[in-house]
Structures are given as C-alpha cells and as structure tokens.
Residue, then its C-alpha position, 0 to 999 in steps of 0.5 A: x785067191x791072193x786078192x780074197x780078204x775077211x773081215x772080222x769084228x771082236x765080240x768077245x772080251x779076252x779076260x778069263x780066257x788063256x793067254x794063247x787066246x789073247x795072243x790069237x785076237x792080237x795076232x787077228x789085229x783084234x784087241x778091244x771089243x767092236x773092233x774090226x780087222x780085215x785079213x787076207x783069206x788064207x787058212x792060216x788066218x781061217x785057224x786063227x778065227x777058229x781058235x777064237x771063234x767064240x770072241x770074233x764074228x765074221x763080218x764080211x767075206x770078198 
C-alpha cells in the first residue's frame, strides 16, 4: 500500500475560507487554483482532502 499514490487538483480559491482551510491546500502542496498535486495514499493525507473537499477534486488514484 506505500507505493499507492493520489492525485488532486485545487478548483477552489481559498479566499473567504478560515485560515486552517488554507493551511490544509498548502499542506496538500495546493496554492493556486488548477494546480495539481500527487500524494502518497494514506488516511492522513484522505483527511486532509476531506477537510477541503469543496477546493480540490480527486483526479486520479494508482
């Protein structure tokens, strides 16, 4: 399961949004909008996308 990654691409702007929001998109290495970031699959990284999962769509999974 170490070798299981994710993909996500922001499609929300984190203006307006609370500060921990923001925090999260960096955190996902997400900070303009398009922008796409490939994670290792762990349920840390599956509670961050769910924290902001109104800004970031899942793009692929492998």
């Amino acid at each position: 399961m170490a070798d299981k990654t994710i993909t996500v691409e922001q499609t929300g702007s984190p203006l307006r949004r609370p500060a921990v929001q923001r925090q999260t998109l960096v955190g996902l290495g997400l900070n303009k909008l398009r922008r796409r970031s490939t994670l290792p699959d762990t349920p840390q990284t599956r509670g961050m996308i769910a924290k902001v999962q109104h800004l970031v769509r899942i793009v692929d999974e492998s």
